[in-house]
Each structure stands twice: as structure tokens, then as C-alpha cells.
DRENTI-783032 format. One record per residue (C-alpha): x, z, y. Coordinates in steps of 0.1 Angstrom, whole numbers, padded with zeros to 4 digits, always signed. Layout:
XZY ...
This chain:
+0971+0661+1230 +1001+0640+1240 +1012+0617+1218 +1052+0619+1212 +1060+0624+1176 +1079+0593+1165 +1065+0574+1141 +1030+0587+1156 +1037+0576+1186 +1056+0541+1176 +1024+0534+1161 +1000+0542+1190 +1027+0519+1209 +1022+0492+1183 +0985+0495+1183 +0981+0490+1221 +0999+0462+1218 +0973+0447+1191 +0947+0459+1212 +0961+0440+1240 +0963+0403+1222 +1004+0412+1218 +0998+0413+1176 +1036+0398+1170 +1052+0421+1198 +1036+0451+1175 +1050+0441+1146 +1086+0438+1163 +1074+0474+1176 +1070+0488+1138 +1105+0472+1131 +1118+0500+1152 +1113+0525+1123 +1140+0508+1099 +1163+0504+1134 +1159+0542+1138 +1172+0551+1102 +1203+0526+1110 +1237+0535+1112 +1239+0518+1146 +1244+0535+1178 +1209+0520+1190 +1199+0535+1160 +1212+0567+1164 +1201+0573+1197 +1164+0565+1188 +1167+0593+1165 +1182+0615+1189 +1157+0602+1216 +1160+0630+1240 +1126+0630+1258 +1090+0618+1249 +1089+0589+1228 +1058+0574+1243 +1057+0592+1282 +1092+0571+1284 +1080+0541+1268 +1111+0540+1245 +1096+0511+1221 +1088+0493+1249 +1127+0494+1261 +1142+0482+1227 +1111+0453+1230 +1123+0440+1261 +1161+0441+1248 +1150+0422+1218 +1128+0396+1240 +1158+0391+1264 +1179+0377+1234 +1153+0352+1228 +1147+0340+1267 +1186+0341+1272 +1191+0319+1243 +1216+0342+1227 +1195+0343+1197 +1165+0324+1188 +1154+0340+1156 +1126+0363+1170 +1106+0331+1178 +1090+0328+1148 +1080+0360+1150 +1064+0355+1185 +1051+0324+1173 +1033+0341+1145 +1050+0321+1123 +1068+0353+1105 +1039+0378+1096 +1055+0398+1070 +1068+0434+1085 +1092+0436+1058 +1108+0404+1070 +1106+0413+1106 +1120+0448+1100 +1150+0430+1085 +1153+0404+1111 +1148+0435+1133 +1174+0457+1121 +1196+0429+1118 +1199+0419+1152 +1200+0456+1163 +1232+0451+1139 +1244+0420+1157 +1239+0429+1192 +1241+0464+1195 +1266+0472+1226 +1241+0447+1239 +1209+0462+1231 +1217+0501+1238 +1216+0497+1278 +1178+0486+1275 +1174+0524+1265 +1188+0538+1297 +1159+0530+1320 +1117+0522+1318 +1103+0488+1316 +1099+0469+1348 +1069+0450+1346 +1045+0456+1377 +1019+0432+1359 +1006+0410+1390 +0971+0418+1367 +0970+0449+1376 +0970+0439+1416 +0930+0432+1407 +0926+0464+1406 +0945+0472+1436 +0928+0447+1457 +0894+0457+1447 +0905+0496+1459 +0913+0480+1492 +0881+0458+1494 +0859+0495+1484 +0879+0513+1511 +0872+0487+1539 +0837+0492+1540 +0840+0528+1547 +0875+0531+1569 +0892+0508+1591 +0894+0467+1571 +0929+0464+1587 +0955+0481+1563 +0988+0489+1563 +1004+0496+1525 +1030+0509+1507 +1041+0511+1473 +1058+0539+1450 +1073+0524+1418 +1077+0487+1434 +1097+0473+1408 +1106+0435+1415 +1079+0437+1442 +1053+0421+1422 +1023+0438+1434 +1041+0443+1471 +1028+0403+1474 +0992+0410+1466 +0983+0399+1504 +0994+0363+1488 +0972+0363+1458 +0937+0352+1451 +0919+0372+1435 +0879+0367+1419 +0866+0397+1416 +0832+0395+1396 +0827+0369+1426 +0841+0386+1456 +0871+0362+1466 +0898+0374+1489 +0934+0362+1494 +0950+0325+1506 +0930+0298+1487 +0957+0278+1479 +0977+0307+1467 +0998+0299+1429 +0988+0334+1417 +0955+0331+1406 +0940+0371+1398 +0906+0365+1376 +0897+0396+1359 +0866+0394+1335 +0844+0418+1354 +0831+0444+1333 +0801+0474+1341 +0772+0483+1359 +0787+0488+1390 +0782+0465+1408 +0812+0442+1426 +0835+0453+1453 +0819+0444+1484 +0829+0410+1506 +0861+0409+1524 +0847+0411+1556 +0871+0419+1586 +0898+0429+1558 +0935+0422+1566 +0968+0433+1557 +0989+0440+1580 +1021+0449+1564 +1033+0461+1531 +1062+0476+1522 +1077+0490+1488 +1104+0511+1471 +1121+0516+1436 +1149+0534+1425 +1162+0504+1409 +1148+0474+1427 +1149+0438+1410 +1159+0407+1428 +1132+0380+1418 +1157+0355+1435 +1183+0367+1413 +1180+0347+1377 +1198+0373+1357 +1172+0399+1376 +1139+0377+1370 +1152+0370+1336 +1153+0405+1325 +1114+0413+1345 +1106+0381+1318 +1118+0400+1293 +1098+0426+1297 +1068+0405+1296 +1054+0407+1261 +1057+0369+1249 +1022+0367+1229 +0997+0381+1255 +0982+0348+1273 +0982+0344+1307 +1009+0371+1313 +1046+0352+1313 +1027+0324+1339 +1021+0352+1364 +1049+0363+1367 +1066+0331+1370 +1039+0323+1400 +1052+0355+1414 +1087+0342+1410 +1082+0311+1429 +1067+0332+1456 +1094+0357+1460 +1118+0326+1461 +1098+0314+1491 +1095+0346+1509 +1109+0383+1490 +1090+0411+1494 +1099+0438+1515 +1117+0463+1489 +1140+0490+1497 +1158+0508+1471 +1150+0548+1479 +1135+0582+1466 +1098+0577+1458 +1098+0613+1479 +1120+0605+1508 +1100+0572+1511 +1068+0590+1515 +1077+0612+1541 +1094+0582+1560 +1061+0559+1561 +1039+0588+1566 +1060+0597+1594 +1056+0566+1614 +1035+0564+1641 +0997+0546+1634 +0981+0520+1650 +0943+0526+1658 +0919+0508+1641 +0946+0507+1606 +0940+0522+1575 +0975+0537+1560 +0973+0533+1524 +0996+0540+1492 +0994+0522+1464 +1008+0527+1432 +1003+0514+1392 +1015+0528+1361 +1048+0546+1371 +1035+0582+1382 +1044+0599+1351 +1081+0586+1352 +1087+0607+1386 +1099+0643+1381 +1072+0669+1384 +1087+0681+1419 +1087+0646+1435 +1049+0645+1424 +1041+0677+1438 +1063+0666+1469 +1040+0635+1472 +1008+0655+1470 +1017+0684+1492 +1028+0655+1518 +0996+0637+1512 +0977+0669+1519 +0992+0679+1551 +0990+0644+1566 +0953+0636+1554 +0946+0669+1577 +0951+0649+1604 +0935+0614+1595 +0905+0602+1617 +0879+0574+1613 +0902+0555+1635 +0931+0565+1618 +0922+0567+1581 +0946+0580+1550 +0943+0566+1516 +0962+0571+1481 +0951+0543+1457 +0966+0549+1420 +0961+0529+1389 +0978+0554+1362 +0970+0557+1325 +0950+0592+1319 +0975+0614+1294 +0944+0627+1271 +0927+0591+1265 +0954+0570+1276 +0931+0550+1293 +0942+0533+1327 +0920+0542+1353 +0918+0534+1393 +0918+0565+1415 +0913+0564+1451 +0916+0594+1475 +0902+0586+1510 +0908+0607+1546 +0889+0599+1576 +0886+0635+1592 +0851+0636+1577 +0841+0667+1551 +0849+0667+1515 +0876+0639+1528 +0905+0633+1506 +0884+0642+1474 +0894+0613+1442 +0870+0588+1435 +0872+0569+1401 +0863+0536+1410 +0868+0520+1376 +0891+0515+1342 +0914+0492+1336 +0931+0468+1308 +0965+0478+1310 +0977+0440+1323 +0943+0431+1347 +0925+0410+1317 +0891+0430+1331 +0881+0456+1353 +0851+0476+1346 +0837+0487+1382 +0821+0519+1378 +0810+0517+1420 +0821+0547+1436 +0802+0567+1460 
């Protein structure tokens, strides 16, 4: 059953985060109760959320506000809370409320819109999809993403990535992508002939990593206390600085049918790739998407291969798990393959070896 009662869901939110090593970022979480029952007009429209408290990730919109104050420099009070240096959830729930208080006009636009992380983390699993397809369709791929945000995970051909051993990507890349491996299945196989040949992505709302009011507010997003998180995506700053991804801001529909409509090179897997941003699409775009997928996977070849790789959260155990759906013209083509679960920002993977 979904989760989307308030204070239910708030505290599934905040749990996750504890789960995840973010204890400090839960506790501002919680705070959102008291900021709810405020006579603010971020207040008020938390209690009037119109939609599902946890499908839209509405704590994590206010968090990302109340992070941005700190990395702006506007206010520096939350550090001690991100510090760990302020434990007490009465005092944070003042602190809380009182900056909700402070900078309200401020705070309410972070509600209009879902976080923009695209956690380079999660490109581990991505990469490891990729790696698990090459061995039975063409190595040579060419990708495109749904949900691209800043164009985090649109860079993965510049990462390196250890996968329980199997290294792929630049060696001398800044990103370093070393999930604890976790399982029985064994690792994704060796890289092999596997190359990328181009990679492409879209977003309704695209951020400009060479923008620093842009890459501030994807920082923002990044919870402060969960290690190794705020260095990646400052690696994937620097990067997009040197070379931007290829983004274009467009209908996760109309995008579809445009890359799926462009002719294929023999000898290429066409691949879509997408993390943690299916459930935000209307129901008619996803059914849009999947009728497309359908049609065009009729027509895929070993030569000429289709494939729809997703990394999305399951809606009755909330856990993340990678999905890959793979046509080569052969039977039973096109049929989804769980290839493992996930932490939620690429801390491990646990490979459950697909057949």
C-alpha cells in the first residue's frame, strides 16, 4: 500500500534518510511537522499539499530549500544541525520553523517542482546494465536518457566505474563510481568490445552545471551528511564545465518518438536509460513510452538491438531495483529482466545475474 498519509509518510521519508547515513537531514525532515501547523504560507501549503506526499517527494523539496540557505550563505544556522552538533528535535523543529518564518517567500518555490539530484551513484547501476547487455546484443551503444536532470548520469561514458572488479570507463577520469558489490550473482561481465557512441538526454527543466546559481541549487539537493555524495557531484561539475552534456529541454514523450525515429547504425545497440523519475511522468506519457517501446522493439534485430534500462524504486517495497528489457528479434524478446537492487545513491549494488 502506498505510502502518502502525512505524518506517515514524513516519517518513512525521514527513515530512508537514516537508513541512508543522512541521520541529521531526517531530523530537519521531522521538523517539517511543526512547519506544517505554521501559519506560514509554506506552511499552509504543506497542509494543503495537493498530491501524494511521498510519490512527489514533498519533504525532500522543503530539504533542499533549507540546504540551499546554508550553501548560499544566507543563513548558516542549520550547520550545526548537519554537523550533528544539534541532536535535539525539539530544537531543530524550532530552528526549523523559524527559518520557514524568516525565509518564507524564499522557501515556497522549492515546493513547485521535484528534486534534481541524478545521483552520479546510481550510474553504477546503469553502467553494469550496459556491460550485461553487451554480452548478448551489439557492445557498441547508442543512449538516451528520460529525466536527465543536470545531465549527471548523461556523462557516465566519462566515469570509472569498479564494479565488484569489472573496470570500465577513462582511467584517469575525476568521477570515481565504487559500489560495494553485494550478492551471489556473480559480476557484470568484462568490458570487452563495449563503447559508447553517443548519448543524449532530456528534462523538462534542464540545469546548467556551468551555471553557479544552477549547480548551486543541484548541491542543494544533495543531502549534506551522506559521505561521498556532495564530492560526486562536484567531480561531475568540473566535468560539465569542461565539456556539457548533451541536454535538450523537451517532452519525455515527444523525445522518445524523436530518438526512436532516427535511423540505426548496424552493429549499435539503441538503449534508454532512466533512474528514479518514472513515477513523476503522467500516466499517459508512460503508457505513450511503452506503447512506443513496443512497436519499435517489433522490429529490432541482432544487428540492430532495442533496449530500455530503468533504475526506479518498486511502489509496494520501495525498494530501487534495475530493470532491463532487451529486443534482438529473437522469442520472448523484450521480456524485463531484474538484474539487481539498488541503494538509492550507488553505495552498493546487489547483482542478482540475470539470465
Amino acid at each position: 500500500m502506498a505510502i502518502e498519509e502525512f505524518a506517515e509518510a514524513l516519517e518513512w521519508q525521514a527513515a530512508h534518510a537514516e537508513k541512508n547515513n543522512a541521520p541529521c537531514t531526517a531530523r530537519v525532515i521531522r521538523a517539517l511537522a511543526k512547519v506544517r501547523e505554521g501559519n506560514t504560507a509554506t506552511g499552509r501549503r504543506i497542509a494543503g499539499w495537493e498530491g501524494l506526499t511521498l510519490k512527489d517527494a514533498m519533504p525532500l523539496r522543503m530539504a533542499g530549500g533549507l540546504h540551499h540557505l546554508l550553501l548560499s550563505g544566507e543563513d548558516e544556522r542549520l550547520a550545526r544541525v548537519y554537523s550533528g552538533q544539534i541532536t535535539d528535535q525539539g530544537q531543530i523543529d524550532a530552528l526549523v520553523c523559524e527559518l520557514v518564518e524568516t525565509y518564507d517567500t524564499q522557501l515556497l518555490p522549492w515546493l513547485d517542482g521535484p528534486p534534481q539530484t541524478n545521483e552520479a551513484g546510481r550510474a553504477a547501476s546503469i553502467m553494469s546494465s550496459l556491460l550485461w547487455i553487451a554480452q548478448r546484443a551489439a557492445p557498441q551503444f547508442d543512449l538516451f536518457e528520460l529525466g536527465a536532470s543536470a545531465g549527471v548520469l548523461t556523462m557516465l561514458e566519462r566515469y570509472r566505474f569498479n564494479l565488484g572488479g569489472t573496470e570500465v570507463g577513462p582511467p584517469g577520469s575525476p568521477m570515481r563510481v565504487c559500489p560495494e558489490w553485494r550478492g551471489e550473482g556473480a559480476p557484470p561481465p568484462p568490458p570487452g568490445d563495449f563503447r559508447i557512441v553517443s548519448v543524449k538526454g532530456c528534462d523538462l527543466a534542464p540545469i546548467d552545471l556551468s551555471d553557479p546559481a544552477s549547480a548551486l541549487k543541484l548541491r542543494s539537493y544533495v543531502w549534506p551528511d551522506a559521505p561521498g555524495r556532495m564530492a560526486r557531484i562536484d567531480a561531475a561539475i568540473e566535468l560539465a564545465k569542461a565539456n556539457p552534456p548533451d541536454l535538450v529541454k523537451q517532452d519525455a514523450g515527444d523525445f522518445v518518438a524523436q530518438m526512436l525515429a532516427r535511423p540505426q547504425a548496424a552493429g549499435t545497440t539503441r538503449a534508454m536509460f532512466h533512474s528514479i523519475m518514472w513515477q513523476y511522468m503522467p500516466a499517459e506519457t508512460q503508457a505513450a513510452i511503452s506503447a512506443r517501446f513496443e512497436e519499435t522493439g517489433k522490429e529490432a534485430s541482432k544487428d540492430r538491438p532495442l533496449a530500455w534500462v530503468s533504475l526506479e524504486t518498486d511502489p509496494k517495497t520501495f525498494r530501487h531495483e534495475l530493470t532491463v528489457r532487451l529486443w534482438t528479434g529473437a522469442e520472448h524478446s523484450g521480456e524485463p529482466v531484474l538484474l539487481s537492487h539498488a541503494h538509492p545513491h550507488g553505495a552498493w549494488v546487489e547483482w542478482l545475474d540475470g539470465h
